[in-house]
Steps between C-alpha positions, in 0.01 A plus 500: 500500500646858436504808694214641334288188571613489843414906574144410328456200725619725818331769449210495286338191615447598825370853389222310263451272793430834701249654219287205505449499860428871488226413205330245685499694838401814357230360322626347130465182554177532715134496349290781597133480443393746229128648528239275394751195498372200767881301584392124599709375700520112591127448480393135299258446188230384793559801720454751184203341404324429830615896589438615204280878488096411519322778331699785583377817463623848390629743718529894560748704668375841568546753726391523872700850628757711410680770695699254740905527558703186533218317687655182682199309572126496500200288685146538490294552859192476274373409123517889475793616680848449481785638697843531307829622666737731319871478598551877571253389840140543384225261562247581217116396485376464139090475575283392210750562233604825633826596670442698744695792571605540854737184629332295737863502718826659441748272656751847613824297568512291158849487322519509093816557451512257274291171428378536840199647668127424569452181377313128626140561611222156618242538643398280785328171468251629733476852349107529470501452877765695642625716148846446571763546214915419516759716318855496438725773455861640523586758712861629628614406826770793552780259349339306271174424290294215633122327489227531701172312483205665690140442524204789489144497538298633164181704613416552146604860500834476626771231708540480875631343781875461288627155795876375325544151457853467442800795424836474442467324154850513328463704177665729273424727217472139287371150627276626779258235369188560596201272431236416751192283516335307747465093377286244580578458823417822615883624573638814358833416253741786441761499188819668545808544315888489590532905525803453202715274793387169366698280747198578755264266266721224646488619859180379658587763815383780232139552420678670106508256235162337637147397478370567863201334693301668755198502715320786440629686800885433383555224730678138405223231384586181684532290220781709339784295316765688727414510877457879610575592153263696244661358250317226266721487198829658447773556189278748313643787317228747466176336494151772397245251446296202693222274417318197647347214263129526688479122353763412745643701715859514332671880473697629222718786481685729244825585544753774341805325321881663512562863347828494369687645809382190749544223207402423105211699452169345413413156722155636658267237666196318548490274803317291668545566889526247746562564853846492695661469116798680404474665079810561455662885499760596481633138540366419126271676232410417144526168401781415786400207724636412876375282715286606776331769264161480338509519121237791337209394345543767200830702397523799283750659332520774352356602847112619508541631854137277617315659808150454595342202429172323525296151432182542288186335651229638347299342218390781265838467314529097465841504284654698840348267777774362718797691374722682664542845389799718573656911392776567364626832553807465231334231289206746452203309539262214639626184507309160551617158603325179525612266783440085496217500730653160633834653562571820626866508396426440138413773248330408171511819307513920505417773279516803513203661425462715159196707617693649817741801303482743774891573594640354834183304733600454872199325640213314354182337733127364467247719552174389623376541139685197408746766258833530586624858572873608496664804546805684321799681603618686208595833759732297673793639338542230283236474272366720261201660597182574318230747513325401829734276598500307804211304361275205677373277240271196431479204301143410493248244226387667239 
């Protein structure tokens, strides 16, 4: 072999070796679903045809409300009224169709700095009863930024009574999480990210990196996976949406993927969460595998940054019935996933859906309609807004 051959082999090689690795990680060697395009997965002749979509019908999306900005999340005390948080700290009331003007609440101490600010909202299982509803927001603790969840009392005309559940929440202009929902066993669950020092995912002494458990006073439910410990699953990055199957009980989650300066960019999640069970950050991401880590259900790259996210159980649109739907905030639209009924680890298929064209979607829920609403966040300083914009939506029959 000559020199020439031998520089080629030294030095070349390795740098094509280098570019290919970049190309898949970065999203070249990845398939993305395109709108309108349904990617099946692993699912057999039989399941296809025994699945297949009974008379589906056409669907609408159309407008609910304008005149938001960068509402985080939304839920519905009544088939006419919805509540929707905005990040800057406002609670908003939208009353049959209409916004109306004056907040609700102004939450003084948020943060939004950055990605942070006013952002989970649930309201309680018992909230015809006692009208309680649970927020989450950042605020600054004099050295830092951190995450508070607090509960108020709605009166109808404004919120009361503010009682904090739990403070002290690591967080950080990015990854402060923070999803929130109540699940079927009547316990509050709190998302929350690793505050950009992604080592505390691994650390089961932090509440960052997180999906939390609570009673709805902040206390420790007995039957936690970690004694004393609020902690139910751990090893999660930044994680903005959660959803429980009401056919069985099991929760999913969404989950931000690397962005460049914490690892290959791209790699967001789908998973199916399982108490006591460790997923994985910063110890692997992507495709990467180590044992004693639970494997996501659904991987994207070129990242769609997916945050709120919802199961469909409503019969006016068939095709939809039993799917999980999630946002995506950088993907730019509504995505929908079937799951094997039989196994809750398996997906079948996703689309993303060709009707939904609305710029960046950050949460997405049933209404009592049976449509599913979401709601943009084109102000958020990434997006590009449009007249009106923030927007709540539907997707309704025809």
């Amino acid at each position: 072999m000559n020199k020439k051959s031998i520089y080629f082999s030294i030095i070349f090689i390795p740098l094509i070796g280098l570019g290919i690795y970049a190309w898949q990680y970065f999203g070249g060697g990845a398939k993305e679903s395109a709108p309108g395009e349904k990617v099946v997965m692993n699912a057999s002749d039989t399941y296809k045809e025994e699945h297949k979509d009974k008379e589906p019908v056409e669907i609408v999306v159309e407008e609910v409300v304008g005149g938001l900005e960068v509402p985080w999340s939304m839920a519905f005390t009544s088939p006419t009224r919805i509540l929707v948080t905005e990040r800057p700290g406002r609670v908003r009331a939208v009353v049959e169709g209409v916004l109306l003007e004056k907040p609700l609440y102004t939450f003084a101490e948020v943060s939004t700095t950055g990605e942070e600010g006013l952002m989970g909202m649930a309201l309680d299982p018992h909230y015809d009863q006692n009208h309680w509803v649970y927020f989450s927001y950042a605020y600054n603790t004099g050295s830092t930024l951190a995450v508070r969840v607090v509960r108020l009392t709605d009166t109808g005309e404004t919120l009361t009574d503010p009682f904090t559940l739990l403070e002290g929440i690591p967080a950080a202009q990015y990854h402060a999480g923070s999803r929130i929902a109540f699940g079927p066993d009547q316990l509050l669950y709190v998302t929350t990210g690793d505050a950009t020092n992604k080592n505390i995912a691994q650390d089961l002494k932090s509440l960052g990196g997180k999906i939390l458990r609570m009673n709805k006073d902040g206390s420790v439910p007995e039957d936690n996976p970690f004694e004393g410990s609020l902690v139910y699953s751990y090893g999660h990055r930044n994680s903005q949406g959660l959803a429980w199957n009401k056919e069985n009980g099991e929760l999913y989650a969404t989950e931000h993927g690397p962005s460049v300066f914490d690892g290959p960019a791209g790699g967001d999640e789908i998973n199916h969460i399982l108490p006591g069970e460790n997923y994985g950050w910063p110890l692997v991401s992507h495709k990467e595998k180590k044992d004693g880590t639970e494997k996501p259900m659904l991987l994207f790259t070129p990242a769609v940054a997916p945050s709120g996210a919802t199961f469909y159980t409503g019969t006016k649109i068939p095709q939809f019935t039993g799917k999980f739907f999630f946002a995506g905030l950088k993907g730019e639209g509504v995505y929908e996933v079937e799951i094997d009924e039989d196994d809750p680890n398996d997906v079948k298929s996703y689309e993303k859906l060709a009707e939904v064209d609305f710029g960046r979607i950050r949460d997405i829920l049933e209404g009592s309609d049976e449509a599913l609403y979401f709601l943009t966040s084109n102000r958020d300083g990434r997006g590009k807004p449009a007249s009106g914009d923030d927007k709540i939506y539907r997707i309704r029959a025809k």
